[in-house]
C-alpha positions as CSV (number, residue, x, y, z in Angstrom):
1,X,3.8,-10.2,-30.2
2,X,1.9,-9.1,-27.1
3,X,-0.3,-6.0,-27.5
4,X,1.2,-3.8,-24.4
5,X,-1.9,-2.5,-23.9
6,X,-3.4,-5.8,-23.3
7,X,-0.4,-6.4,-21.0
8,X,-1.0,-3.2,-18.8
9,X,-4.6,-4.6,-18.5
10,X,-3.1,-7.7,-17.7
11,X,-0.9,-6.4,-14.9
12,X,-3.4,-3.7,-13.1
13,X,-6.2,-6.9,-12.5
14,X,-3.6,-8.9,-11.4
15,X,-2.4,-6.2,-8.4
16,X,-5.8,-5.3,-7.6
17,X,-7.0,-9.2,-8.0
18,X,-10.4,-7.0,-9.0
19,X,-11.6,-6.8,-12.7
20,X,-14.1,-3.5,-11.3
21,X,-10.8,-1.6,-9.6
22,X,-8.5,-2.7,-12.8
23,X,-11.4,-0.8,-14.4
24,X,-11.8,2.4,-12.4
25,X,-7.7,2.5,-12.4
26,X,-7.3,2.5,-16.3
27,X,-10.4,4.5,-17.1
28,X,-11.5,1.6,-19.1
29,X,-14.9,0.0,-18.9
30,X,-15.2,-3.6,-17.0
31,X,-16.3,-5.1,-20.7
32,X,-13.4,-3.8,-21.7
33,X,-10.1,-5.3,-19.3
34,X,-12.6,-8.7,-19.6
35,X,-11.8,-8.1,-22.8
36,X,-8.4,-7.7,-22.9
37,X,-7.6,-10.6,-20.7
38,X,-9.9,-12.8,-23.1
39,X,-7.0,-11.9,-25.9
40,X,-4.7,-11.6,-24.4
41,X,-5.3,-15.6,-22.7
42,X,-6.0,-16.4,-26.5
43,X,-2.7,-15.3,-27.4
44,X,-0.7,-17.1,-24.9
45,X,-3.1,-20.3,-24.9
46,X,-3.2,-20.1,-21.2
47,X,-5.8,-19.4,-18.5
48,X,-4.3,-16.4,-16.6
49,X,-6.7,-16.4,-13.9
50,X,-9.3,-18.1,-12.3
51,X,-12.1,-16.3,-11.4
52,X,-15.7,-16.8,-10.1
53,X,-18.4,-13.7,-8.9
54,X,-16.5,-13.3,-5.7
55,X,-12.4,-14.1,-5.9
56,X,-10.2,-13.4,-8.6
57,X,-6.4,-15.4,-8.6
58,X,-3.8,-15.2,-10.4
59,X,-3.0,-18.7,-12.1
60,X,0.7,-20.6,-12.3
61,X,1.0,-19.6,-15.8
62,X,-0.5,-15.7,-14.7
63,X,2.4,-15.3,-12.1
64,X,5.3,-16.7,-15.0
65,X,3.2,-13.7,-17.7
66,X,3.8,-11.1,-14.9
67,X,7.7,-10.8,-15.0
68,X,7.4,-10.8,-19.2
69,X,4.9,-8.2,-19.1
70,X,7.1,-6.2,-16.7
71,X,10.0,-6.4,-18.6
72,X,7.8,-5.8,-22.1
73,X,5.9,-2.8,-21.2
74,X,9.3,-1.3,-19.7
75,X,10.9,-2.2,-22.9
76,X,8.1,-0.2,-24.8
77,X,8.4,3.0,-22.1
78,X,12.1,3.1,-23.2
79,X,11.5,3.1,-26.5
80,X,8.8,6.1,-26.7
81,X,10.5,8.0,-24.5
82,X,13.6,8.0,-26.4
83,X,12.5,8.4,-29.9
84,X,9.5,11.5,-28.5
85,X,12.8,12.9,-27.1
86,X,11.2,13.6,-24.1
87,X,13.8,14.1,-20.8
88,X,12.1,14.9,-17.6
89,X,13.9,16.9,-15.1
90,X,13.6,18.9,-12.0
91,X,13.3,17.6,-8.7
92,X,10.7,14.7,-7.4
93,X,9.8,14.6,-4.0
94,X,8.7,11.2,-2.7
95,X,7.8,9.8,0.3
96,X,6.4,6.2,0.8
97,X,5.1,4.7,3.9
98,X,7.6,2.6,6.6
99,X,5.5,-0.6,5.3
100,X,7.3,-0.4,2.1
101,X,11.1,-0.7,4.2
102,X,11.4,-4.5,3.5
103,X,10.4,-4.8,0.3
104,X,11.2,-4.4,-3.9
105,X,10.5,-0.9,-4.0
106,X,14.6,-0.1,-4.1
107,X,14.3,-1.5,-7.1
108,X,11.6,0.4,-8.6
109,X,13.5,3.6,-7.8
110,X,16.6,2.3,-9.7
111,X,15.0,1.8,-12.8
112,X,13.4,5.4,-12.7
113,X,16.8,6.7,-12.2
114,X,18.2,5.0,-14.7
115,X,15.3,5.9,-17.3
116,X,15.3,9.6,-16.0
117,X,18.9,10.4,-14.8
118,X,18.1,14.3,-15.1
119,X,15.5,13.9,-12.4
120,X,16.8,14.8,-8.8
121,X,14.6,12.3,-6.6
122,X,14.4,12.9,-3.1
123,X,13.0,10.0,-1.0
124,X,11.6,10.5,2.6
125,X,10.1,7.3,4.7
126,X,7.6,8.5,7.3
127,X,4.6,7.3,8.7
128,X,1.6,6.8,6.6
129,X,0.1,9.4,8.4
130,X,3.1,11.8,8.7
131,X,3.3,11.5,4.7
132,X,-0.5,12.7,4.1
133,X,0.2,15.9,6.2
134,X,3.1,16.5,4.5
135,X,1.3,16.3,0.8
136,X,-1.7,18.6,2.3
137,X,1.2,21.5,3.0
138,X,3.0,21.2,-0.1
139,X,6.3,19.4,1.5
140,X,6.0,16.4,-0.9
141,X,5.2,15.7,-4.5
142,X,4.4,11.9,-4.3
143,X,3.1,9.5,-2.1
144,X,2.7,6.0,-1.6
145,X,1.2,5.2,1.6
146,X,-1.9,3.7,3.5
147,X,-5.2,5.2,2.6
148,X,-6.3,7.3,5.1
149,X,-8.9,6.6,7.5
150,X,-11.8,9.0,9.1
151,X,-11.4,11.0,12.0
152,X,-12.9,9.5,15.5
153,X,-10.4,7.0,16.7
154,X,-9.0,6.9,20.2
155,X,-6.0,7.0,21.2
156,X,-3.5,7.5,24.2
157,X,-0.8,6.1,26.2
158,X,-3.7,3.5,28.5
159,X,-7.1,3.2,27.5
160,X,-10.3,1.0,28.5
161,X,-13.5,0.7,26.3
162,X,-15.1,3.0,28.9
163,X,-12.1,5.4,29.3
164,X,-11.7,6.6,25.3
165,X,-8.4,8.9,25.1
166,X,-8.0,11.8,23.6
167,X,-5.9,12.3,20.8
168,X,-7.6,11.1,17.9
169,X,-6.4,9.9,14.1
170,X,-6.3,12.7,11.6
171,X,-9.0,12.6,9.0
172,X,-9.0,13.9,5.5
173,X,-6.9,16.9,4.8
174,X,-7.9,19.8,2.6
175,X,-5.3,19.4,0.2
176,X,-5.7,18.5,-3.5
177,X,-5.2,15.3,-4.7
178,X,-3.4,16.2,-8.2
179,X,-2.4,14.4,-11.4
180,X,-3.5,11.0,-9.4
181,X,-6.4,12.4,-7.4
182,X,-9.1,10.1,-9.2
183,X,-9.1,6.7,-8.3
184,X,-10.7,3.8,-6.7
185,X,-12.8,4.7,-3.4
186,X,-11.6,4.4,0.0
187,X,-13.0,2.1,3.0
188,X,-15.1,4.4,4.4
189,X,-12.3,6.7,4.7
190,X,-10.4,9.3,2.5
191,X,-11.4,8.7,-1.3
192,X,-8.3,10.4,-2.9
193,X,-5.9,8.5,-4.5
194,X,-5.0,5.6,-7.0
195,X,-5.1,2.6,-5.5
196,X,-2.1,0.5,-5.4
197,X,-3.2,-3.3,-4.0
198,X,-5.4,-4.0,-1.0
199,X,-4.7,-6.4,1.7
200,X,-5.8,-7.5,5.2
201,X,-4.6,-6.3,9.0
202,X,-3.9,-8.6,11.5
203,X,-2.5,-9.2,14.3
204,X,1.0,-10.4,15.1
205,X,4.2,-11.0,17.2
206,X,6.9,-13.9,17.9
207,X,6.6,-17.5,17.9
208,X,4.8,-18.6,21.0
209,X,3.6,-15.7,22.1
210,X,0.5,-16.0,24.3
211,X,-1.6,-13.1,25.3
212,X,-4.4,-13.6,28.0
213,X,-7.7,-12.3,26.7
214,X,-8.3,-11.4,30.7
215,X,-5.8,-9.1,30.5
216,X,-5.1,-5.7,28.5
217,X,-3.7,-6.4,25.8
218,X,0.2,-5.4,24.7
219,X,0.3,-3.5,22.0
220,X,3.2,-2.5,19.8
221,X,2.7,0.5,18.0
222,X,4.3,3.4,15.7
223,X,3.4,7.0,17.5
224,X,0.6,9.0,15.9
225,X,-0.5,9.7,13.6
226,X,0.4,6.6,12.2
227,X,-2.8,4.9,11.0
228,X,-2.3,1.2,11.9
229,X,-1.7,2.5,15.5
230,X,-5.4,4.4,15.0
231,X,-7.2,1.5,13.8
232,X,-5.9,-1.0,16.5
233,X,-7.2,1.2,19.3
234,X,-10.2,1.2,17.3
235,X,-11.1,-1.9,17.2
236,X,-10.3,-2.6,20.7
237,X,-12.3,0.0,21.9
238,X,-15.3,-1.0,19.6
239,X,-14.7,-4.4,21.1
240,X,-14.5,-3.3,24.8
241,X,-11.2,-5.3,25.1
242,X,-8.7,-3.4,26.8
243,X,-5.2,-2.4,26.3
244,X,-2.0,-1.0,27.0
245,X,1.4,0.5,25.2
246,X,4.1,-1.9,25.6
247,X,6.4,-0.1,23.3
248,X,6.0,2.8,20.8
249,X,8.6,3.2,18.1
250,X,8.7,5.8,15.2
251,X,10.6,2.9,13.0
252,X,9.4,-0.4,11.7
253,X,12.7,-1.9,12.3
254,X,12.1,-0.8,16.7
255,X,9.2,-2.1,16.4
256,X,10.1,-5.2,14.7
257,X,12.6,-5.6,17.9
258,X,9.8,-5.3,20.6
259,X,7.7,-7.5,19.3
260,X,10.5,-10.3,18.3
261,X,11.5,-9.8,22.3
262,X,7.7,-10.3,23.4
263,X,6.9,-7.9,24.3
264,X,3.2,-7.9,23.2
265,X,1.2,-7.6,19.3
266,X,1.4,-5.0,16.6
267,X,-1.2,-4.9,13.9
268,X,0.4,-5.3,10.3
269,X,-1.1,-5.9,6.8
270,X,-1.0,-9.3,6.0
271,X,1.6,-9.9,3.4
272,X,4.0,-7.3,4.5
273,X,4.7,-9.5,7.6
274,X,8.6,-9.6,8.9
275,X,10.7,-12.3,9.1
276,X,11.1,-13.7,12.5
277,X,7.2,-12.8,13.5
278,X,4.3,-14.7,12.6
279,X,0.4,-13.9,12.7
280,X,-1.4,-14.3,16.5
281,X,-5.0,-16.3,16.7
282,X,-7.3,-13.4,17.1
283,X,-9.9,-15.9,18.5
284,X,-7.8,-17.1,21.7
285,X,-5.9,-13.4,22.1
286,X,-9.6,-12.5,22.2
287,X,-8.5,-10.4,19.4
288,X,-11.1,-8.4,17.3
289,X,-10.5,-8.2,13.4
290,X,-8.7,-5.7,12.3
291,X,-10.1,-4.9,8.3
292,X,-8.7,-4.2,5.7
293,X,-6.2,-1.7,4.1
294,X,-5.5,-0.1,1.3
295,X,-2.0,1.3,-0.3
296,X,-2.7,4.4,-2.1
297,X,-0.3,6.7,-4.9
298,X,-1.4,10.4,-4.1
299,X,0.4,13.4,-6.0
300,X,0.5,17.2,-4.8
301,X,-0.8,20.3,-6.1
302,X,2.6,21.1,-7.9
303,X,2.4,21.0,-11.8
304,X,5.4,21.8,-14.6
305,X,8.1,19.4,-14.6
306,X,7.8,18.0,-11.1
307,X,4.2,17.4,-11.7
308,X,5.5,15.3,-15.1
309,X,8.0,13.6,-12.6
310,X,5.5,12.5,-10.7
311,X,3.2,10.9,-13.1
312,X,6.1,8.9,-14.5
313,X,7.4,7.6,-11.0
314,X,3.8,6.6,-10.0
315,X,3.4,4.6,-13.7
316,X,6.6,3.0,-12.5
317,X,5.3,1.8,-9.1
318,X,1.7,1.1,-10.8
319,X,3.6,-1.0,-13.5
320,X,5.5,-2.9,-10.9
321,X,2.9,-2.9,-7.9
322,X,2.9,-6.7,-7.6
323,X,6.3,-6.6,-6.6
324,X,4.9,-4.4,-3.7
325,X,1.9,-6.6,-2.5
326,X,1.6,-9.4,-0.4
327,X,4.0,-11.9,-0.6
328,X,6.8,-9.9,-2.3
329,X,9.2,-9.1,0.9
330,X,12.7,-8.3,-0.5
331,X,15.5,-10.8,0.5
C-alpha cells in the first residue's frame, strides 16, 4: 500500500514541477519530499520524474500515479473525517479568478460538497484583482486567484512609452493573509499566499492574426484592476512599443469573442489558453515577453467554523491543483 503521505509529496512537486516550492508548501525540508519521492518510486518500480539542476517533469508513468494518488488520498480524507466525527458547517465564501472559468475546478467544488454537505458555499468569479480587494475588506473567505503584482503600472484608455497614464495597478493590500498566509514568495510582487502552480504569460489571438510592429498595438483586455491588463501595459511601456484598447470586457468569455473576431491580442497564461485562439510570435508582433505568473490560495482574517471551511476547501484545490494547471482546460 502507498503511504499517503508520500503521495501528498508526490502530488505538491508534481503541480509546482519544483522540489524547493513542494518544500516551502508542505513545511517539509527539501531532503525530505527527495525523500519521499525516492520511496515512493521504490514502491511503484517506476521513475516518476525526470529531473536535472534546472527542470523538473513529470514522467508517463508520473502523470498515470497522479489520478491514483487523487483518488487515494481523497479516499483517506473520507475516512478520518468520518470516523474523528468531525462535520464542518457554516458558510464559505469563495471567489476564484475568471482564469479558472474553463477549466476542472467545477469539479473540485462537487466533491467538497459532497464531503461537507453542511457547509453553505458561496462562489463569486471576479477579476484577480477585484478578488484581492474583496479579501482585504473582509467580503470573502477564500481565494484562488493570480498573485498580485507591485504598484507602478500604467494604465489608461491610449498610451505611448512617453505618455504613461494614470491609473495604476493596485499593490499589496493591508489585509491579513490568514490560515494560508505562509507560503512560497511572490515575483517581486505580493508575498502572501500558498502557491498553487506557476506558468508563463503570452501573447495571443485568432488564427492568422497579423499585428504590424509599426503600429500600436491592439490590445484585448479585462478593465482594472485586473492584473494581466496591468502587466501588459507594462511591458509595453518598458518596451517603448505603443498601444491602444481595442476592446475591454469585464468577462473572459467577451473577451474570448474580440479576440476570436480580430480584433487585436490579449495576454493569457500559457496553459489556460481558449479554444479557437492560439499564441502570437512575440518576435514579429514586436511583442515584448510578458513573465511569468503565479496562481495563489489566500484566506481571510475570519476564524471559527468558516475559517475551518476554508482550510479544508483550499486542501481540496491543493490536492487537486494539477487538474487546474496548464494543460487541464475542461471539455
Amino acid at each position: 500500500m502507498y503511504d499517503p503521505v508520500q503521495l501528498r509529496t508526490f502530488l505538491t512537486v508534481a503541480q509546482t514541477l519544483s522540489f524547493t516550492q513542494a518544500a516551502r508548501r508542505l513545511g517539509l525540508r527539501q531532503s525530505t519530499v527527495s525523500q519521499h519521492v525516492r520511496r515512493l518510486e521504490e514502491a511503484t518500480g517506476r521513475q516518476l520524474f525526470s529531473r536535472d539542476t534546472h527542470t523538473v517533469e513529470v514522467t508517463e508513468d508520473g502523470e498515470a500515479l497522479l489520478g491514483f494518488a487523487r483518488t487515494i488520498l481523497e479516499a483517506h480524507e473520507r475516512a478520518t473525517a468520518f470516523f474523528t466525527g468531525t462535520r464542518l458547517r457554516g458558510r464559505l465564501r469563495f471567489g476564484a479568478s475568471e482564469d479558472f472559468v474553463l477549466t476542472r475546478l467545477p469539479e473540485i467544488l462537487v466533491a467538497f460538497r459532497q464531503e461537507h454537505p453542511e457547509v453553505d458555499l458561496e462562489l463569486t468569479v471576479e477579476l484577480s484583482g477585484t478578488l484581492h480587494e474583496r479579501l482585504d475588506e473582509g467580503r470573502l473567505d477564500l481565494v484562488l486567484a493570480k498573485r498580485r503584482t507591485p504598484p507602478g503600472v500604467a494604465d489608461g484608455a491610449r498610451g505611448t512609452a512617453a505618455a504613461p497614464a494614470a491609473a495604476r495597478a493596485p499593490g499589496a493590500g493591508a489585509g491579513g493573509a490568514g490560515v494560508l498566509g505562509a507560503g512560497a514568495f511572490g515575483l517581486g510582487g505580493d508575498e502572501r499566499g500558498r502557491l498553487v502552480w506557476r506558468d508563463r504569460m503570452v501573447w495571443i489571438g485568432a488564427d492568422g492574426l497579423r499585428v504590424d510592429p509599426e503600429r500600436p498595438v491592439p490590445l484585448i483586455v479585462f478593465p482594472p484592476p485586473a492584473i494581466t491588463r496591468a502587466r501588459a501595459l507594462e511591458v509595453l511601456e518598458r518596451a517603448g512599443r505603443s498601444w491602444r484598447i481595442a476592446c475591454t470586457s469585464g468577462s473572459l468569455s467577451g473577451l474570448v469573442a474580440a479576440a476570436r473576431a480580430g480584433l487585436g491580442v490579449m495576454a493569457h497564461t500559457r496553459g489556460l489558453i481558449p479554444p479557437g485562439l492560439v499564441r502570437v510570435s512575440a518576435e514579429r508582433a514586436g511583442l515584448p515577453d510578458l513573465g511569468e505568473v503565479e496562481f495563489v490560495l489566500l484566506a481571510g482574517r475570519g476564524g471559527g467554523a468558516g475559517g475551518a471551511a476554508a482550510e479544508a476547501l483550499a486542501a481540496a484545490i491543493l490536492s487537486g491543483a494539477d487538474r487546474l494547471g496548464p494543460g487541464r482546460l475542461g471539455s
